[in-house]
Biopython code that builds the backbone (N, CA, C, O; Angstrom):
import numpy as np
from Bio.PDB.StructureBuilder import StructureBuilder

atoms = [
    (1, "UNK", "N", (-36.970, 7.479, 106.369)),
    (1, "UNK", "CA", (-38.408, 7.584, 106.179)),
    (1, "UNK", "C", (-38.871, 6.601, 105.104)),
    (1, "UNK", "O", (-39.977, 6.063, 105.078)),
    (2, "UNK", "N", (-37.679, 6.402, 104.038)),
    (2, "UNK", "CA", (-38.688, 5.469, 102.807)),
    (2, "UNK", "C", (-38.274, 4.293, 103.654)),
    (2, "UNK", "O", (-39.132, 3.455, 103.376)),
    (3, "UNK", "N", (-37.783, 3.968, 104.177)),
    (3, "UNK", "CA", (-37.234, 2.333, 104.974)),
    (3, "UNK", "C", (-38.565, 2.297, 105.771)),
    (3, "UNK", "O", (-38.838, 1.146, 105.430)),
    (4, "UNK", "N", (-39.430, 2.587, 106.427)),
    (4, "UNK", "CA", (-40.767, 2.792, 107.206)),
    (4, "UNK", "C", (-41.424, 2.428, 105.836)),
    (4, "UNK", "O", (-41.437, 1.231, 105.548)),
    (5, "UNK", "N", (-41.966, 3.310, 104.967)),
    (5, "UNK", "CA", (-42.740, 3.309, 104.096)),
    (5, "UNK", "C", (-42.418, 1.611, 103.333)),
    (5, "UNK", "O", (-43.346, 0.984, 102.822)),
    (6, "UNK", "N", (-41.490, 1.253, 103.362)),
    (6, "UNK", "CA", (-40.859, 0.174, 102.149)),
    (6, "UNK", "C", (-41.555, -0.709, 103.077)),
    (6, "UNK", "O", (-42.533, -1.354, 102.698)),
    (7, "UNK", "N", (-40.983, -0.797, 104.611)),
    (7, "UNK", "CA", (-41.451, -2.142, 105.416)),
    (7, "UNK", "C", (-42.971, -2.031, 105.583)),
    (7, "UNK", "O", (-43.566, -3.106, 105.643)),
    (8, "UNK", "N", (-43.587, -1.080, 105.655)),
    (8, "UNK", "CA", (-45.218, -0.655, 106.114)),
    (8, "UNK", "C", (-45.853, -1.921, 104.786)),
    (8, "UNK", "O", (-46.469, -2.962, 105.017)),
    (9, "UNK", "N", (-45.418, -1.338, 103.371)),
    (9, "UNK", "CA", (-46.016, -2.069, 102.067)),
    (9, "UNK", "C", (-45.485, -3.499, 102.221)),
    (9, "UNK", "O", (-46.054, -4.462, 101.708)),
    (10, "UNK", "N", (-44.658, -3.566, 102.764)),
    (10, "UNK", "CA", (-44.262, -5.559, 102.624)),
    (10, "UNK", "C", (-44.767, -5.653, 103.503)),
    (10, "UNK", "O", (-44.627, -6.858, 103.292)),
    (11, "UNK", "N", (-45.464, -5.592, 104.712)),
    (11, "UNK", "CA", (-46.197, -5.961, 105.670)),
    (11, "UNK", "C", (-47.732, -5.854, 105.384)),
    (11, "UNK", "O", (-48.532, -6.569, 105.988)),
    (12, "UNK", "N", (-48.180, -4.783, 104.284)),
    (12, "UNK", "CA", (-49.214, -5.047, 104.409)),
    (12, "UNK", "C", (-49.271, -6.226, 103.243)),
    (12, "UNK", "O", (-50.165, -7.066, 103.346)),
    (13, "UNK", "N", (-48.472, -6.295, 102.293)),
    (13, "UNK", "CA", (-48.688, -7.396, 101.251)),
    (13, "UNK", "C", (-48.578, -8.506, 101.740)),
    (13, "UNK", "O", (-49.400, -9.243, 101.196)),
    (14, "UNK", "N", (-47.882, -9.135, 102.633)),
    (14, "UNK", "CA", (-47.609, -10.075, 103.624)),
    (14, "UNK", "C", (-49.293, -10.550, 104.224)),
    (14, "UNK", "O", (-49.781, -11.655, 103.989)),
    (15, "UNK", "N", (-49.964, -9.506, 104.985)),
    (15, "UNK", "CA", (-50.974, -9.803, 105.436)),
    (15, "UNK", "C", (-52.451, -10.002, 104.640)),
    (15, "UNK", "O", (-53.437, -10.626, 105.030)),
    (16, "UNK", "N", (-52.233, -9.176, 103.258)),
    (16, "UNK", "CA", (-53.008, -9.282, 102.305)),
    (16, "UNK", "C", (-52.894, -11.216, 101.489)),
    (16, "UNK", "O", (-53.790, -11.911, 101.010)),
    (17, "UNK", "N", (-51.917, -11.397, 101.605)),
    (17, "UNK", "CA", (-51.811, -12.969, 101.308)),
    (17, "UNK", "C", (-52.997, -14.064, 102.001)),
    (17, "UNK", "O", (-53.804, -14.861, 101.523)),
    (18, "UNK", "N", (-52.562, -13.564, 103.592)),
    (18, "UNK", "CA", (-53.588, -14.318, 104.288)),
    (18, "UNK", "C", (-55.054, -14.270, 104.603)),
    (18, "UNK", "O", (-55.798, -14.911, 105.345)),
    (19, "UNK", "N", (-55.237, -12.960, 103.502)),
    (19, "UNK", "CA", (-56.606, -12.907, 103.633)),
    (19, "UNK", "C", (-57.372, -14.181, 102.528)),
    (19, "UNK", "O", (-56.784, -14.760, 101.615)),
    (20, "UNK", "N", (-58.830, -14.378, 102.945)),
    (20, "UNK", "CA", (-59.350, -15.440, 102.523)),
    (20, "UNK", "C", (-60.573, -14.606, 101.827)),
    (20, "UNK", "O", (-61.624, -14.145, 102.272)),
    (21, "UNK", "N", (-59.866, -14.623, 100.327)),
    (21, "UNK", "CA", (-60.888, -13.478, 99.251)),
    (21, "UNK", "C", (-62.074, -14.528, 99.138)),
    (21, "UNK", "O", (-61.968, -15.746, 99.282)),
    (22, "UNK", "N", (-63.221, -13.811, 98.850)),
    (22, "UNK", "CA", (-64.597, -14.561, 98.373)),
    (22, "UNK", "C", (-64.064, -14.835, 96.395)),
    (22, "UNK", "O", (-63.200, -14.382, 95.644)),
    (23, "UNK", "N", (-65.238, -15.855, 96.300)),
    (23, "UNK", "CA", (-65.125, -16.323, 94.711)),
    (23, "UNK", "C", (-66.126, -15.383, 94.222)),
    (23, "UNK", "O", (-67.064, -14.822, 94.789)),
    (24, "UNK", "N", (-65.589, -15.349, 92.747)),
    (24, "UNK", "CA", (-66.713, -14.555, 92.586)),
    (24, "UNK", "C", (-68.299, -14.678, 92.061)),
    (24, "UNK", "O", (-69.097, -13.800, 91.732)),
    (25, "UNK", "N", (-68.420, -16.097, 92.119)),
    (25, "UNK", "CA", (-69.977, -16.391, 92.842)),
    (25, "UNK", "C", (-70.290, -16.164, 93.747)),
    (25, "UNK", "O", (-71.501, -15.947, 93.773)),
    (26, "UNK", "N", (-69.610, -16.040, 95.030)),
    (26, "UNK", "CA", (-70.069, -15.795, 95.943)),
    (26, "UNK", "C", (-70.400, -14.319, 96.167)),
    (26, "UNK", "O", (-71.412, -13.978, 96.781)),
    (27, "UNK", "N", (-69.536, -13.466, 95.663)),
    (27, "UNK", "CA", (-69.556, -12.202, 95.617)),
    (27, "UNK", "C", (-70.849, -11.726, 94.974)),
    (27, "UNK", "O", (-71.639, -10.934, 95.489)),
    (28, "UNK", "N", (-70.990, -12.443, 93.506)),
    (28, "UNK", "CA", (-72.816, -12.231, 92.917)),
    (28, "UNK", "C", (-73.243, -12.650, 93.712)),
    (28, "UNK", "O", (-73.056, -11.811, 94.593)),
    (29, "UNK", "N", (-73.934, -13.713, 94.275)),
    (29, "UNK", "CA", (-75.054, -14.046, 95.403)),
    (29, "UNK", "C", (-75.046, -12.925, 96.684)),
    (29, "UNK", "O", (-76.173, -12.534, 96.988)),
    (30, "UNK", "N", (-74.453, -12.628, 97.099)),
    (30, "UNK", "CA", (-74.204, -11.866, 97.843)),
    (30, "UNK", "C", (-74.903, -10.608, 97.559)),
    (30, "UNK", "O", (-75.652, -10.103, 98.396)),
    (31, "UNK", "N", (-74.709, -10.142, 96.538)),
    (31, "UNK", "CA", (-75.257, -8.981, 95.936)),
    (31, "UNK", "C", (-76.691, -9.248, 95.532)),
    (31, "UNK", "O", (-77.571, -8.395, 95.414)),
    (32, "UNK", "N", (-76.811, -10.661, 95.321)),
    (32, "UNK", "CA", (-77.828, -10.594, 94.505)),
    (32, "UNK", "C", (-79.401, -10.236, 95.892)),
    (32, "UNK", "O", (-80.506, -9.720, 95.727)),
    (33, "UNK", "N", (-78.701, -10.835, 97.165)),
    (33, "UNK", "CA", (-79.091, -11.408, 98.102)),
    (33, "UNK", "C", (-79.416, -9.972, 99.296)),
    (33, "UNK", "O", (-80.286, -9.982, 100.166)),
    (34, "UNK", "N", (-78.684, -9.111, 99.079)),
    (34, "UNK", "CA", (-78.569, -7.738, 99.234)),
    (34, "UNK", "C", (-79.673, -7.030, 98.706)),
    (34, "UNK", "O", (-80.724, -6.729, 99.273)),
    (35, "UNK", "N", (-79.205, -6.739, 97.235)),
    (35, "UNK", "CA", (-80.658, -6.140, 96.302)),
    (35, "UNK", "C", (-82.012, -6.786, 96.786)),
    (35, "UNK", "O", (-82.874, -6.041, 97.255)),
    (36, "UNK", "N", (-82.147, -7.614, 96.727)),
    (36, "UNK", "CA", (-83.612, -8.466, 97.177)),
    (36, "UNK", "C", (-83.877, -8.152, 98.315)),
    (36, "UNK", "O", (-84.984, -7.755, 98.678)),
    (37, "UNK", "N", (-83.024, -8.270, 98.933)),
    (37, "UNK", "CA", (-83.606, -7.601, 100.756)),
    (37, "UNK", "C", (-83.670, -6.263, 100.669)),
    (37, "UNK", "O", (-84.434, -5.676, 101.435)),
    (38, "UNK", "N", (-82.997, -5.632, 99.860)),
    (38, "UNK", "CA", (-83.693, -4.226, 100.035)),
    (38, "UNK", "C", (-84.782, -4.023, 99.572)),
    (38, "UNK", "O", (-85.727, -3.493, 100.156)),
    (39, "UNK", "N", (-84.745, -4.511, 98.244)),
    (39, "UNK", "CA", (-86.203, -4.280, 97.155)),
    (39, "UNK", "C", (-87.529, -4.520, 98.017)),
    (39, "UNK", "O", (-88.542, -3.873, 97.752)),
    (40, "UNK", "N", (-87.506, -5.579, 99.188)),
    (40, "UNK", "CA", (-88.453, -6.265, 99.902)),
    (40, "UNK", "C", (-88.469, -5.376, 101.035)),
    (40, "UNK", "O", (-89.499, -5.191, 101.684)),
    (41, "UNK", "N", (-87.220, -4.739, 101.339)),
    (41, "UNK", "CA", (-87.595, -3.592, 102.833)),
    (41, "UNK", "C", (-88.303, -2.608, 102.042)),
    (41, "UNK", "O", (-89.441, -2.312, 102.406)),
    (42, "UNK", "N", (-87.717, -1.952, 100.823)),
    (42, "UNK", "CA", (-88.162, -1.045, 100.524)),
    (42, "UNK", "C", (-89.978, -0.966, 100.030)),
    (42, "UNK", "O", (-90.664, 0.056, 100.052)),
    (43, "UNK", "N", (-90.444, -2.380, 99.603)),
    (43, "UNK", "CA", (-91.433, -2.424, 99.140)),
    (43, "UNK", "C", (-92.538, -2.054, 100.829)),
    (43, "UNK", "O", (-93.521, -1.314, 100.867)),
    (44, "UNK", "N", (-91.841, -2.973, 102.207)),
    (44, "UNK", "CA", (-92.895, -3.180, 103.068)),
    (44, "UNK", "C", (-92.813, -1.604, 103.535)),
    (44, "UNK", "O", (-93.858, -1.017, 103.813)),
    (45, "UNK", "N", (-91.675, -1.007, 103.605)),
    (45, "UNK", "CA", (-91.776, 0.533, 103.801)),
    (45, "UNK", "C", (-92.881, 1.143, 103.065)),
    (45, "UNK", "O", (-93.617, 1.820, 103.782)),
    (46, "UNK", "N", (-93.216, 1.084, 101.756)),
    (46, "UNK", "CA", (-93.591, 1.976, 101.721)),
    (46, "UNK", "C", (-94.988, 1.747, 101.668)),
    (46, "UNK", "O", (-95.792, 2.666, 101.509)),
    (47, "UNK", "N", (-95.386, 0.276, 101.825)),
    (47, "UNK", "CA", (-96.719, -0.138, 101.977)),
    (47, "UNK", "C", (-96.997, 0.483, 103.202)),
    (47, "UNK", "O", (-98.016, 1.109, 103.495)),
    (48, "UNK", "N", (-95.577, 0.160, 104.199)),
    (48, "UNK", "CA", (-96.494, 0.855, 105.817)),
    (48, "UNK", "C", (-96.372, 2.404, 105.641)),
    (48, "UNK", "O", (-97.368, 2.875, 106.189)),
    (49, "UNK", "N", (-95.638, 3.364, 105.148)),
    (49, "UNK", "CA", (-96.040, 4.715, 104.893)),
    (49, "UNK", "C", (-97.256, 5.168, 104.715)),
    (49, "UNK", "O", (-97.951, 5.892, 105.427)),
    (50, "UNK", "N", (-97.533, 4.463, 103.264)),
    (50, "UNK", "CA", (-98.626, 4.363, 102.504)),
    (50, "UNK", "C", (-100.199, 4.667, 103.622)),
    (50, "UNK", "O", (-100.951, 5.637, 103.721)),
    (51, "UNK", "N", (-100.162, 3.238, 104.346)),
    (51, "UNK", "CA", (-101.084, 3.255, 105.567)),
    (51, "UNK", "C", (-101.058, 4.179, 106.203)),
    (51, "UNK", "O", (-102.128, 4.750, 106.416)),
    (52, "UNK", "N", (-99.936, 4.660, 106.716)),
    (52, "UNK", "CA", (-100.165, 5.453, 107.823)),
    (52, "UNK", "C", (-100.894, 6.533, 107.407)),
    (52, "UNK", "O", (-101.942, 6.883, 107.949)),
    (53, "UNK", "N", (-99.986, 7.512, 105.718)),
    (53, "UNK", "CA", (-100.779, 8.134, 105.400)),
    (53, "UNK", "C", (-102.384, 8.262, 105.720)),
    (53, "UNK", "O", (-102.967, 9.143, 106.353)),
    (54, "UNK", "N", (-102.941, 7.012, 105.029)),
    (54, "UNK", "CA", (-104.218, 7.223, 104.634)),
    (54, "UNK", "C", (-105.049, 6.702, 106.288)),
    (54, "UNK", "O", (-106.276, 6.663, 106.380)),
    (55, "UNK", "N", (-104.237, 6.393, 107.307)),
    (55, "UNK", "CA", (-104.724, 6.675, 108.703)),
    (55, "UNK", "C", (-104.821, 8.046, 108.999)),
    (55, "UNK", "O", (-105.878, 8.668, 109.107)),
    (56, "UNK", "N", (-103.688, 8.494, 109.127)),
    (56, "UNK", "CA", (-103.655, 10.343, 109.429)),
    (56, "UNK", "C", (-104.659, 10.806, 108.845)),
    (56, "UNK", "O", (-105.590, 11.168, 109.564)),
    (57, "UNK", "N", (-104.800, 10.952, 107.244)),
    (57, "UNK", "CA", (-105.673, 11.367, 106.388)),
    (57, "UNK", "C", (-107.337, 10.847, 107.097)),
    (57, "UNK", "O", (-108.257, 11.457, 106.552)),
    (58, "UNK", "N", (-107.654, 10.151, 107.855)),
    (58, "UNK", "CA", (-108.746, 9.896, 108.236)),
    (58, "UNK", "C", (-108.741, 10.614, 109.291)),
    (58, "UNK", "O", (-109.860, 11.063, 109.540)),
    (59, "UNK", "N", (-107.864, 10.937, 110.085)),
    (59, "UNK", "CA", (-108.018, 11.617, 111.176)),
    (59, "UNK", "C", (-108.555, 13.049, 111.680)),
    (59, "UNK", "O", (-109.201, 13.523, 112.615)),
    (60, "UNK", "N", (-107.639, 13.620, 110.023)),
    (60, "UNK", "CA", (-107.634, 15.101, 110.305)),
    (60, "UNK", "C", (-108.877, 15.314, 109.634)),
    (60, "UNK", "O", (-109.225, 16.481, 109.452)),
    (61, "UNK", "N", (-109.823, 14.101, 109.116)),
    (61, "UNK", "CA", (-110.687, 14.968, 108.648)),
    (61, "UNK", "C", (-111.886, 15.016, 109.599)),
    (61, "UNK", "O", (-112.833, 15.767, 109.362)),
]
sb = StructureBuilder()
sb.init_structure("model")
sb.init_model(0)
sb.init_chain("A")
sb.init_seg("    ")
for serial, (resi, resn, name, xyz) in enumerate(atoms, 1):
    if name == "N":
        sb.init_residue(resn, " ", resi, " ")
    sb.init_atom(name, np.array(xyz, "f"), 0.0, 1.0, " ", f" {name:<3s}", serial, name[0])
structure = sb.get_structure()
């Protein structure tokens, strides 16, 4: 059973080699690039909430 377990970890370290890590500028931009698109979904959300509200609110009265 540890002979499985021993080869499982050198195989995955093996394949972890060939991965192609980001720098870590790229990793900030990324994030930075993330936050901003949300900040900007979140802003047009709630402008269109906002509206709808004060549509409904015309309605029911």
């Amino acid at each position: 059973m540890f002979g499985k377990i021993n080869k499982f970890i050198s195989e995955v370290t093996v394949e972890l080699k060939k991965v192609a890590w980001t720098t870590r500028q790229e990793l900030i931009d990324a994030t930075v690039l993330v936050l901003i698109s949300t900040g900007i979904l979140g802003v047009f959300l709630w402008i269109g909430d906002t509206l709808c509200a004060q549509f409904l609110r015309l309605i029911i009265r």
